[in-house]
C-alpha positions, 0 to 999 in steps of 0.5 A: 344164150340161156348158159349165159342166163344160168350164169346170172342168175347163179350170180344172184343167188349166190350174192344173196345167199352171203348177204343172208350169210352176213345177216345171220352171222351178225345176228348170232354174234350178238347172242354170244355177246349178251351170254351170261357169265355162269358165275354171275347168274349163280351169284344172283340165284344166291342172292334171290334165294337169301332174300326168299328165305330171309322174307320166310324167316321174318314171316315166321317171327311175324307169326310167332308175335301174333300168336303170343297175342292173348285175345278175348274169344267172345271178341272173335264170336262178336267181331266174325257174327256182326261183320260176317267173317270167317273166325279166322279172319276176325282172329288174326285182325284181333291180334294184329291188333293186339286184342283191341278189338274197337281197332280191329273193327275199325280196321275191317270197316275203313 
């Protein structure tokens, strides 16, 4: 009686073992489907590496601008001591502002 009990149980495992199978194999069959195509993740990496460098380019023309900005030094003394700021920070708010500097003291106070 116990052989027979051994051929059941077998019976069992083995039954539950394909449907572990069956499980698994509908699992990875929905990875291959969702992989990528090579071409397509190079034609994205292009595109955020286009944008990243054209975002670069234009941050340089920004700088560029605000560097040809003629401002009053006195402004920046009088600007970075009465608001307490760094020089730098009153600096680059004056040519933001194109050296007006009741606007950049706006700007920094609202």
């Amino acid at each position: 009686m116990e052989g027979g009990d051994e051929g059941v149980e077998r019976m069992v495992d083995s039954k539950d073992m394909q449907k572990q199978s069956k499980a698994f194999d509908k699992l990875t069959d929905r990875v291959e489907d969702r992989q990528l195509d090579s071409s397509r993740v190079q034609t994205a990496m292009a595109s955020i590496a286009a944008g990243a460098e054209a975002d670069a380019n234009a941050m340089r023309l920004r700088e560029k601008e605000l560097a040809a900005v003629k401002i009053n030094a006195g402004d920046v003394d009088i600007i970075a001591n009465e608001l307490e700021l760094d020089k730098k920070v009153a600096e680059r708010t004056l040519r933001e502002h194109k050296g007006d500097a009741v606007a950049a003291v706006r700007s920094l106070l609202y």
